[in-house]
C-alpha positions as CSV (number, residue, x, y, z in Angstrom):
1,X,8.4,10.4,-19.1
2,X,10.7,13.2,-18.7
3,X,14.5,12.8,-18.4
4,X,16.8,15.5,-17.7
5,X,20.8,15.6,-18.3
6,X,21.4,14.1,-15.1
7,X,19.4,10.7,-15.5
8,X,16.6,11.8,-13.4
9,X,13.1,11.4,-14.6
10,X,9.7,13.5,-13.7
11,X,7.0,11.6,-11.9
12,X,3.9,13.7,-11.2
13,X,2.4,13.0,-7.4
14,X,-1.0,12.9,-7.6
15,X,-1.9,15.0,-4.2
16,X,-2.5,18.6,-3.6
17,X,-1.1,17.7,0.0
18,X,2.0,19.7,0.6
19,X,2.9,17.7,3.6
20,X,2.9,14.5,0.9
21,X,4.7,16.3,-1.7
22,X,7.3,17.0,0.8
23,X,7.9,13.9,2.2
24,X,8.0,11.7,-1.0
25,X,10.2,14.7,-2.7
26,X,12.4,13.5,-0.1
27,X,11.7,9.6,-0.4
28,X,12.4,10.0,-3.8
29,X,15.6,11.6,-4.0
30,X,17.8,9.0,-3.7
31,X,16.3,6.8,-6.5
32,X,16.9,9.9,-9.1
33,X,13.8,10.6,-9.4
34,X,11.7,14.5,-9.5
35,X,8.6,15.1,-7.7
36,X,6.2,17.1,-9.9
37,X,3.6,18.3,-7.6
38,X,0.0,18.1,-9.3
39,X,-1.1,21.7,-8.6
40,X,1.9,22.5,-11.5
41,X,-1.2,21.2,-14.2
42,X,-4.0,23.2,-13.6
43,X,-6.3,21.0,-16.0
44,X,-5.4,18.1,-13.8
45,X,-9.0,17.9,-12.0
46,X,-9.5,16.3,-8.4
47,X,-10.6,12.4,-8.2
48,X,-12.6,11.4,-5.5
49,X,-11.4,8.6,-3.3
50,X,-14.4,6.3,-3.5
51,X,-13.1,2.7,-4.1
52,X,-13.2,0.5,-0.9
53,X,-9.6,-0.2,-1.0
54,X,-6.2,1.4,-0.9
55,X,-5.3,-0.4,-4.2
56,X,-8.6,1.1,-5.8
57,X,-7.6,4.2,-4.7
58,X,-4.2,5.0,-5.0
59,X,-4.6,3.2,-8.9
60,X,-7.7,5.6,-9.7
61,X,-5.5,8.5,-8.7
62,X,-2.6,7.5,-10.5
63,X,-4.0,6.8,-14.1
64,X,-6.4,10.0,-14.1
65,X,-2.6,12.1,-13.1
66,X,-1.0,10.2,-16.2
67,X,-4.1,10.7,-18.6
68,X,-4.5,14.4,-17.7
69,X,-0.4,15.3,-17.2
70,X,1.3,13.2,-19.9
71,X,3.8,11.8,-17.3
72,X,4.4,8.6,-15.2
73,X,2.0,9.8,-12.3
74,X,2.6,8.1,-8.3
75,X,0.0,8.2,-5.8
76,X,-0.5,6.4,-2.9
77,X,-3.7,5.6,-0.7
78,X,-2.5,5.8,2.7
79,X,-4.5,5.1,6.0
80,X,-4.5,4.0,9.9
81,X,-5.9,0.6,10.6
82,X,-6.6,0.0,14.5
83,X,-7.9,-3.3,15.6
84,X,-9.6,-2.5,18.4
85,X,-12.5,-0.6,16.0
86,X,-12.3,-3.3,13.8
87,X,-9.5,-2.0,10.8
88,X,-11.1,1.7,11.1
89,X,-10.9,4.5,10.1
90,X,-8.9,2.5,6.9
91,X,-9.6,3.9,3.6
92,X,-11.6,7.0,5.6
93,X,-8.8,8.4,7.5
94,X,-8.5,11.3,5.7
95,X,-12.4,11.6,6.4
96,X,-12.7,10.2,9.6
97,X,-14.1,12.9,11.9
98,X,-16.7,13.8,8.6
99,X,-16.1,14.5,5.1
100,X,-14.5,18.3,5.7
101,X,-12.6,17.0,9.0
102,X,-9.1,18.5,9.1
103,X,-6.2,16.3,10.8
104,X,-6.7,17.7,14.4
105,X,-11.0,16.7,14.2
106,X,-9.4,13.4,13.3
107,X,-7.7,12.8,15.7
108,X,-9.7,14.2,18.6
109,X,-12.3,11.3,16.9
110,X,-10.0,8.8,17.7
111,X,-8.7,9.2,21.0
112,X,-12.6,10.1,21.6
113,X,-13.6,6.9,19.8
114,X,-10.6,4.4,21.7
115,X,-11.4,6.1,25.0
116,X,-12.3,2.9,26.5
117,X,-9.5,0.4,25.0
118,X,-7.7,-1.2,27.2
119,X,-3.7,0.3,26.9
120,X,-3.1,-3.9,25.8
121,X,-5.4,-3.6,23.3
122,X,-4.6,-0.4,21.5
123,X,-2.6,-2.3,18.5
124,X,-2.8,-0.3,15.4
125,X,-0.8,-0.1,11.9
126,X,-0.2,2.2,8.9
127,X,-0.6,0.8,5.7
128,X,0.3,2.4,2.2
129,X,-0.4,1.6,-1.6
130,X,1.6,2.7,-3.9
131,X,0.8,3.1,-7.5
132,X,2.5,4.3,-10.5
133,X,0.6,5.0,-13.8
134,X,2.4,5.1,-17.5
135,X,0.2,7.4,-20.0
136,X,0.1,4.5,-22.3
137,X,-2.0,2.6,-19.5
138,X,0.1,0.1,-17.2
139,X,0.1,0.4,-13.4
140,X,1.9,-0.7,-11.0
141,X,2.1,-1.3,-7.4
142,X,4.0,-1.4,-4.3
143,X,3.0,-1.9,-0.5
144,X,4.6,-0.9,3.1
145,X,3.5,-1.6,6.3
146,X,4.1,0.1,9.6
147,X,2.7,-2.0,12.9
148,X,2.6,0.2,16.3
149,X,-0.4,1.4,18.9
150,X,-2.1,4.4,19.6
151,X,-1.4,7.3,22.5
152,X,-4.4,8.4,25.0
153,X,-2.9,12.0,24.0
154,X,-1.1,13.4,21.2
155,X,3.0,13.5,21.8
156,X,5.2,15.8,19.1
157,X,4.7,19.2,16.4
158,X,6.1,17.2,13.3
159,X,4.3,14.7,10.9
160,X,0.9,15.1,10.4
161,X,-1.9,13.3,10.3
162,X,-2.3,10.7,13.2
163,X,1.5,11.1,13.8
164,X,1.2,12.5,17.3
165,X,-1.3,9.6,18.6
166,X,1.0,6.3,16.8
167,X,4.1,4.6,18.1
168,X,5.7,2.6,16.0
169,X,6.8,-1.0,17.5
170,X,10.2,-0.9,19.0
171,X,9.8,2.5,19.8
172,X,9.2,5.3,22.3
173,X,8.8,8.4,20.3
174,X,5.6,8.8,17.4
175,X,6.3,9.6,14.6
176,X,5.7,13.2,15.6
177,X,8.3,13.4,17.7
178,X,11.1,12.2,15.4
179,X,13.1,13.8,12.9
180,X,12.1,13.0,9.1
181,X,15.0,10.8,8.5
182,X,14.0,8.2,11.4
183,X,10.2,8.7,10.3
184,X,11.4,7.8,7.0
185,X,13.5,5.0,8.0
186,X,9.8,2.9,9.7
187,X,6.5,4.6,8.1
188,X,4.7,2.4,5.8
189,X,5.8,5.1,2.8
190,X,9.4,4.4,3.4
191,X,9.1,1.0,2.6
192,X,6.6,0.8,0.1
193,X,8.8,3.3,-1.7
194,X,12.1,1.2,-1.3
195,X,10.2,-1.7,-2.5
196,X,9.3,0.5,-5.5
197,X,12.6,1.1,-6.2
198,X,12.2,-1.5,-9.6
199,X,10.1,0.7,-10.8
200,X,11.6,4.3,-11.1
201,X,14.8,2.2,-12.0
202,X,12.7,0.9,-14.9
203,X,11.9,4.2,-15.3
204,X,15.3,5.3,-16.3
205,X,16.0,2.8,-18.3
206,X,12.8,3.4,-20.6
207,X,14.0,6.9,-21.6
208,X,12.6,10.2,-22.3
209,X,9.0,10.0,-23.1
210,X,7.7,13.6,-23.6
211,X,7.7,16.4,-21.3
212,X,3.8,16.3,-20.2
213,X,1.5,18.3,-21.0
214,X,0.0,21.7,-19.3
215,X,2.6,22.2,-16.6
216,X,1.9,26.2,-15.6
């Protein structure tokens, strides 16, 4: 791990998502602790998301970050679960709409695919994974959970994702339509980072560990 002057440490993210980077840069602040996007290590290769479960995933992105970077490495495997298609699209939201489906063809799928649900039968949730890798081999976890329902049509310009089609319980707006702060405040990342709040604290207490490796 790296540790500056300050008492923050370095933890790679293991996405190329910019959105991602951005929002757990700002998750992260407050437990003292630097997001290292992954595109800074160019020898840090892409892992395909092929285990059936969000733990699967989010772990087998974490520990090939650590391994190729040299540093603590968080990823998370996020996804939608609706139950009126049975837990779907789950660990396939990203992929929903087809393998090279952007977030718009995702969610056209969806309201396409829920275009007979009853509006009492539209219950939905986000779910993340967190996982954080050491280089030496130990990982992790953390979980958040975000229940809600899905629109007919998409509401908002911020978020991304299926932000635009999902209310959150208790509310009116999606998560499209609210500022980051109260999207931060509900989504399933904002707790399941709280909740990992052990963990970057035991983070700073380890000490520096190395600066990684191959940062450009």
């Amino acid at each position: 791990m790296s540790s500056g002057a300050s008492g923050e440490v370095r933890v790679v993210l293991a996405t190329r998502n910019p959105h991602k980077v951005g929002e757990f840069a700002e998750l992260l602040r407050g437990f003292g602790v630097t997001v290292v996007p992954l595109s800074e290590f160019p020898g840090a290769g892409d892992v395909v998301e092929d285990r059936p479960t969000f733990h699967g995933n989010a772990a087998k992105k974490a520990e090939a970050a650590a391994a190729a970077t040299g540093l603590p490495a968080l990823a998370d495997d996020s996804g939608l679960e609706v139950d009126a298609l049975g837990g779907a699209p789950g660990v396939r939201s990203a992929r929903f709409a087809g393998v090279d489906a952007d977030d718009a063809a995702n969610r056209r799928h969806l309201v396409e695919c829920m275009a007979d649900v009853p509006d009492g039968d539209r219950d939905a949730r986000f779910r993340c994974v967190l996982a954080l890798a050491m280089p030496d081999g130990e990982t992790r976890f953390a979980e958040g959970a975000c229940e809600g329902r899905i629109l007919r049509e998409e509401r908002g310009s911020g978020g991304f994702g299926y932000d635009p089609l999902f209310v959150p319980a208790g509310e009116t707006r999606t998560f499209a339509e609210m500022a980051s702060t109260d999207k931060d405040a509900r989504s399933h990342r904002g707790q399941a980072v709280r909740r990992a709040g052990s963990l970057f604290e035991g983070l700073k207490a380890a000490g520096p560990r190395g600066q990684g490796r191959g940062a450009a």
